[in-house]
C-alpha positions as CSV (number, residue, x, y, z in Angstrom):
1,X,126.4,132.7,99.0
2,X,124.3,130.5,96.4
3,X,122.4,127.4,97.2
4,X,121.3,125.2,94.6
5,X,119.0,122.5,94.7
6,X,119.7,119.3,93.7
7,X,117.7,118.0,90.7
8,X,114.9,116.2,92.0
9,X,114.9,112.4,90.7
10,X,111.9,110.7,89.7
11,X,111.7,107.6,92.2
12,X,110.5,104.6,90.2
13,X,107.6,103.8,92.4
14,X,104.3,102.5,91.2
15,X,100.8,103.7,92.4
16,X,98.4,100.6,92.1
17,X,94.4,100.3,93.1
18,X,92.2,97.5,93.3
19,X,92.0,96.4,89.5
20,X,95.7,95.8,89.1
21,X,96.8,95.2,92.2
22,X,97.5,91.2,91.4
23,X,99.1,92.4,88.3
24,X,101.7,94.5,89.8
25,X,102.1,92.7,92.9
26,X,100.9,89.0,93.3
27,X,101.8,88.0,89.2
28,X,105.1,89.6,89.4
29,X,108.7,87.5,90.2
30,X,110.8,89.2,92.6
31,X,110.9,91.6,96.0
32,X,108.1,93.8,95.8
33,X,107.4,96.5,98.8
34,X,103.9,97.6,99.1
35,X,103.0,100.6,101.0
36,X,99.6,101.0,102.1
37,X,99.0,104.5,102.9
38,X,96.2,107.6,102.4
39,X,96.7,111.3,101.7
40,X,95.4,112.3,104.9
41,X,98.1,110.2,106.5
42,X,100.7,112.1,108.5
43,X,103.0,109.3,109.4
44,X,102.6,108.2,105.8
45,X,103.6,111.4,104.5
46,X,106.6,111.2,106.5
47,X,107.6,107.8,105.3
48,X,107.2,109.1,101.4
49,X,110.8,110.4,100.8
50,X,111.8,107.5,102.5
51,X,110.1,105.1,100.0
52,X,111.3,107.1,97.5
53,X,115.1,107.4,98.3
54,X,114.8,103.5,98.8
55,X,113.3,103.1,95.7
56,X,115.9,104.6,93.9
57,X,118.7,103.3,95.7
58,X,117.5,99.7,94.9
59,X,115.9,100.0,91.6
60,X,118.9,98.1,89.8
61,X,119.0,95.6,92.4
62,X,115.7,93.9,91.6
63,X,113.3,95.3,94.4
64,X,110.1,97.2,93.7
65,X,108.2,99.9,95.4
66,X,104.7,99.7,94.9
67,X,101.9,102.0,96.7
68,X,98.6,101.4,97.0
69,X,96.2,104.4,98.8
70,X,94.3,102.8,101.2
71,X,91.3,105.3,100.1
72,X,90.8,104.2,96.6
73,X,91.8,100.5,97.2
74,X,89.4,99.4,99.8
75,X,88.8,96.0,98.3
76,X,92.7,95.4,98.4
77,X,93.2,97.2,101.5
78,X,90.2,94.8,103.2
79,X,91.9,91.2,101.5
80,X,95.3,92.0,103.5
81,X,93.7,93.1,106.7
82,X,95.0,96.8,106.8
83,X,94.0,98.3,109.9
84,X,96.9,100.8,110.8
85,X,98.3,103.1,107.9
86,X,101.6,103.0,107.4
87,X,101.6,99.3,106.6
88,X,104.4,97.9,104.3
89,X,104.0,94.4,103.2
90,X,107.4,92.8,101.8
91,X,106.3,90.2,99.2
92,X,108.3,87.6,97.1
93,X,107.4,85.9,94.0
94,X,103.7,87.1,94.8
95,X,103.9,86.0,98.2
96,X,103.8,87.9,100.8
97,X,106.7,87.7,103.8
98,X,105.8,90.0,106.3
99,X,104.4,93.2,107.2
100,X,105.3,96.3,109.3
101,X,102.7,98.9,110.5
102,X,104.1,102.4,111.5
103,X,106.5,104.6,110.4
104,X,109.9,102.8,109.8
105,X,112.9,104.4,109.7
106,X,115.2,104.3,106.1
107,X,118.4,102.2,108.0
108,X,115.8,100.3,109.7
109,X,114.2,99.3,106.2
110,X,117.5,99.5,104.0
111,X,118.7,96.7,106.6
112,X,115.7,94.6,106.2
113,X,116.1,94.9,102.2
114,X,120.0,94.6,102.1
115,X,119.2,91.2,103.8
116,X,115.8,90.4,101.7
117,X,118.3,90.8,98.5
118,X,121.4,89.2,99.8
């Protein structure tokens, strides 16, 4: 029996650092996620696919994912007070809604943004 993979699709989620940050994020109309996160992160590696099935699943429906790594944003990572990685920060219109620190599970934050877009 033959197994095939499914194609891998590229999840339309943007890395950002400490010069564009207010670009991407505070300039920008709309539902933007931001995942703070670092490479040496397990929970954050485990939340990754998750960010990226979500991102794709709500890319036509006006919601961004947008990840910024903790270790080569350290002037960003300071202004929002990240102390825990993972730390997701749901922003609106630039400004920001609320937060959640840990790993979160993909029903869990499909909910929250079903209700965010709603």
């Amino acid at each position: 029996m033959f197994f095939r993979k499914k194609p891998k699709i590229e999840a339309p989620i943007v890395h950002v650092g400490d010069t564009d940050f207010d670009q991407q994020v505070l300039d920008r109309p709309g539902l933007i996620v931001v995942d703070f996160w670092a490479a040496w992160c397990s929970p954050c590696r485990v939340m990754a696919p998750i960010l990226d099935e979500v991102a794709v699943e709500f890319d036509g429906r006006g919601v961004r994912i947008v990840k910024v790594d903790t270790d080569q944003a350290p002037e960003t990572s300071a202004r929002f007070e990240i102390r825990s990685i993972p730390t997701l920060i749901f922003f609106r219109d630039g400004e920001p809604l609320f937060q959640v620190t840990g790993l979160v599970s993909k029903p869990t934050l499909v909910r929250e943004l079903n209700q965010l877009v709603s």
